[in-house]
Phi, psi and omega in degrees: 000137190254143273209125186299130168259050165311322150339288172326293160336309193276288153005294178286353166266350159325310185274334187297345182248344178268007157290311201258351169275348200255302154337314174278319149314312167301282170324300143271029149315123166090015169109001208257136192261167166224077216263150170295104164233140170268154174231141163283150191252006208049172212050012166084020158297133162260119152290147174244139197226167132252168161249142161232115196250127173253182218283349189287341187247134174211170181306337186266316193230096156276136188259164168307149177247192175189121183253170194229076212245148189261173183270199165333107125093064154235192180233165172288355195280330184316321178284356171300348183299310184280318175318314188297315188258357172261346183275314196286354178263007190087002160306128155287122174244133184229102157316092179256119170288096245291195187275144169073021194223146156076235197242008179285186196218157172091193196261155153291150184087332164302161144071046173072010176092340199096022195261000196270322156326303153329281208271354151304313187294326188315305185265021169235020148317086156347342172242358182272127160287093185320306154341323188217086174241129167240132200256121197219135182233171124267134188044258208284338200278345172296310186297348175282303188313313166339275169333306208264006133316314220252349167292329172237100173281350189242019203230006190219166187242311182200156175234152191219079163301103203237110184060055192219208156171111194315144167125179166312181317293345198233003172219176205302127201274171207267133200203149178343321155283345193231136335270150175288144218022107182239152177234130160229117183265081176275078210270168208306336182238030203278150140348281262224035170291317185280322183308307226274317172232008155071060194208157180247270267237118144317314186291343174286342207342314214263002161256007188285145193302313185296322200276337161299309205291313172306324126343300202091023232212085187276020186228158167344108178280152180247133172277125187108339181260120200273130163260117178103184191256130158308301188291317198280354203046004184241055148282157178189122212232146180233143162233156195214092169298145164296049194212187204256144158343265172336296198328265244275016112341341201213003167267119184267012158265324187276330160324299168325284190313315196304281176312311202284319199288294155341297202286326165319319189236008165237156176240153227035047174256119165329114193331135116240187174267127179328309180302324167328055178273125174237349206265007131320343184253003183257326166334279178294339185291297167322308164342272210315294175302344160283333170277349171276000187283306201284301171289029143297285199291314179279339239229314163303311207274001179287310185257016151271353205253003161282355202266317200250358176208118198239137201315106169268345178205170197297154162357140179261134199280151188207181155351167200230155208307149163300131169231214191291305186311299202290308190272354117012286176316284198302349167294298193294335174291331194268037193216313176276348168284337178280327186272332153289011170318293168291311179287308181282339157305311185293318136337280182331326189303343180276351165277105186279169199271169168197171198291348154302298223234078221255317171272113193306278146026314179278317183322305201292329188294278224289280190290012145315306202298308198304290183341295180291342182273317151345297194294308179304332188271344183266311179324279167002307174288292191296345214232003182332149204224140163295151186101196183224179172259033130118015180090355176145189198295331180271339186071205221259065182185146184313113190258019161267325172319269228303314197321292209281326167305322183280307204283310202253038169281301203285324171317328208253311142356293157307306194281358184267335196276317189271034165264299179321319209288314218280291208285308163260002188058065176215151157285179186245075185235171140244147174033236205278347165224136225238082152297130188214144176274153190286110168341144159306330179307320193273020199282310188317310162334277202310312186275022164248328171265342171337316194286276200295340179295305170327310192292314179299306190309294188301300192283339167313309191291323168302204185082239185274002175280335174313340189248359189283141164251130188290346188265355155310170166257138199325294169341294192287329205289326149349261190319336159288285158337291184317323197277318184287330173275357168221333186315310158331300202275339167287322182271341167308300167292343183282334175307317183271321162306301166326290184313318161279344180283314181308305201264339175086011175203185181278184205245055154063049150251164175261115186323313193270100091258333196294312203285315151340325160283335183280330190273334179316296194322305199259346157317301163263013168292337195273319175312288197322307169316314186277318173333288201275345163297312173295310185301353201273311163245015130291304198053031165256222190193007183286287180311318173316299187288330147324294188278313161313323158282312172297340181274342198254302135008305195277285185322304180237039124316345189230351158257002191262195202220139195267095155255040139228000000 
């Protein structure tokens, strides 16, 4: 009988509020408020934004602004690192979740990403200098910045593009003048040279045919060297942090470069030294509250499942001691999700979004899911293990109990992340993986992938609990799990990662699915956790796949990008 962690519960609001408390501290240091705001988008349509306002800007001293937009199927907090550190120079910063991204309303890539909208509300801010404005994006979000140059050509100062680029496919092209004084920050190991600048390798970005014509320039750009006139308005200077597409979320370089260029080419902002950084700690503060989210979330269904099922039978029976067969199994499990990654994401690309089924992006995700779960259910047959999954799905216990202990695990969860939102303006994140609560728009969503996402989770965790051996010990039966649910997919990305740092490019994979696979590690390691914590105390398969399909269903459903 495993021993209650109600402990736990309380732990995890420990950590959701001293994450989100530290954050928050962070994040307004030095006076700077940080308010929720929509902006209109018409047709009675909305952008969702943050604001940063620091204690310097007023109706008397109007500051400079920057609205600031993140890329492809992110969000706005994703941008905080610049936001955080251009507020503390004395920027009005205005975030935005692009159109069809976030808490925003319309499809993505509509209405110019949202950026022309942006930036009207940025420069009829009663504390914003209209005059002295700036535009800064990452990847898809330099193209929302784009858009909202050539919609107010006069209504911006400098643009600061970071993993980004003028041009084809999706935005206006770039030319010795357009758009004015630009900064491009490109770092050396970015994904995504070719879409952006037509390089197989990032580090050529500066022989690229495109970014000279954009220069002015038939020769090599020198990094670091400003071309053209400030005053004149057609400057233009490039830098290359030494990261990755993602990396530069996690760079106090490209933050730097970002920030340096914006104070260069804007006027009143306030001195510091480029190195002066604090937003890693806001950074980590977020950590903290996601891991106090999990531990919430486990610690709940420990006590509710005393409440709605309270333990009637043994241990839950599994596998027999690991032998050749069984790790045999556990090879194979951590081997086929890395190796259908790329081919069934890709497949998936034949699914169009439609008004069920909405986010292309979750579409590719989903027929990953099927696939591997297809693949589990054959795995099953051939790889059959002595032992049962526990008497059924609930293992000996009420599976209306088990049920309702997993519903309201996942309930105390919600309510931890949208307390965050609320009490601190912060999502519950790291990098690149973010829990944020769901738009009403995404309700529909969630209950349409639910269903196949669920369905993998239930047929996997059967599956391997059928192979768990109960006479491990807690630790290893962890670590089997865990292994079997990323090991794959972690020697995959050290490969591919390996490969671009040697080679200066990917290894022939497609860039947004490689950066897509990296938030999978810890996604489904958080699955893998909730499998065998339940399963310890069920000795079913229900609870695990209940709760691993709605949180991971609400994850990337409220990350993914709407295109109906």
């Amino acid at each position: 009988m495993v021993r209650s962690k109600g402990w736990l519960a309380a732990l995890g609001v420990v950590l959701v509020l001293a994450g989100g408390g530290l954050a928050h501290l962070i994040q307004t240091a030095g006076g700077v408020t940080v308010e929720d705001v929509r902006v209109p988008l018409g047709d009675g349509q909305r952008l969702s934004a943050l604001l940063y306002r620091p204690a310097s800007a007023t109706a008397d001293r109007p500051a400079p602004g920057v609205l600031a937009v993140h890329g492809y199927i992110n969000s706005r907090e994703t941008q905080s690192p610049f936001a955080i550190e251009l507020a503390r120079r004395g920027f009005v910063v205005l975030a935005i979740d692009q159109t069809g991204h976030g808490f925003s309303h319309g499809a993505a890539f509509s209405a110019g990403f949202g950026g022309p909208a942006a930036l009207r509300y940025l420069r009829g801010l009663g504390f914003v200098d209209a005059d002295n404005v700036g535009l800064t994006g990452h990847s898809m979000g330099g193209w929302t910045a784009l858009a909202a140059a050539a919609d107010q050509p006069d209504g911006y100062r400098s643009v600061a593009l970071v993993g980004s680029s003028t041009g084809a496919p999706f935005a206006p092209e770039g030319s010795p003048t357009f758009p004015r004084n630009l900064g491009v920050i490109f770092s050396r190991y970015d994904e995504f040279g070719a879409l952006m600048w037509g390089v197989e390798e990032a580090a050529d970005v500066t022989r690229s045919a495109k970014l000279q014509a954009v220069f002015g320039t038939g020769e090599t750009v020198e990094p670091g060297r400003l071309y053209g006139s400030i005053e004149a308005g057609d400057a233009r200077w490039l830098a290359m942090p030494a990261t990755t597409h993602p990396g530069d979320h996690l760079s106090h370089e490209a933050v730097a470069d970002t920030v340096s260029w914006l104070q260069r080419t804007l006027a009143g902002s306030e001195p510091r030294p480029l190195d002066d950084q604090i937003w890693f700690y806001k950074e980590l503060g977020t950590l903290i509250a996601l891991i106090g989210g999990v531990c919430l979330l486990l610690g709940t269904f420990d006590v509710a499942l005393r409440r709605f099922a309270p333990p009637q039978v043994p241990a839950p029976a599994g596998a027999a001691s690991p032998d050749g067969r069984w790790w045999l199994g556990l090879l194979v499990t951590a081997a086929v999700p890395a190796l259908t990654f790329y081919p069934l994401t890709g497949l998936g690309g034949a699914w169009a979004a439609s008004s069920l089924f909405p986010q292309a992006v979750t579409n590719q995700i989903v027929a990953w899911a099927l696939g591997n779960g297809a693949l589990a259910l054959l795995a099953g047959a051939l790889l059959r293990a002595p032992g049962n999954p526990a008497g059924g799905p609930a293992g000996g216990q009420s599976f209306a109990g088990v049920a309702a202990a997993a519903l309201a695990s996942v309930a105390a969860l919600y309510l931890a992340v949208w307390l965050s939102g609320w009490l601190f303006h912060t999502d519950m994140r790291f990098w690149v993986v973010a829990l944020k609560p769901l738009a009403t728009h995404h309700v529909p969503a969630l209950l349409a992938y639910l269903i196949p996402l669920t369905a993998f989770f239930w047929i996997s965790q059967q599956l391997w609990h059928r192979r768990m051996s109960p006479d491990a010990s807690a630790g290893a039966q962890y670590a089997a799990a865990i292994f079997g649910a990323v090991g794959g997919l972690t020697v995959m990305l050290a490969v591919v990662y390996g490969y671009l740092f040697a080679a200066g490019h990917l290894p022939g994979v497609d860039p947004l699915f490689t950066i897509v696979a990296i938030q999978f590690v810890p996604v489904l390691a958080f699955a893998a956790i909730v499998s065998v914590f339940t399963w310890r105390r069920t000795g079913g398969t229900a609870a695990g796949a209940i709760v691993s399909g709605l949180v991971v269903t609400w994850y990337v459903v409220a990350g993914q990008a709407t295109h109906v």
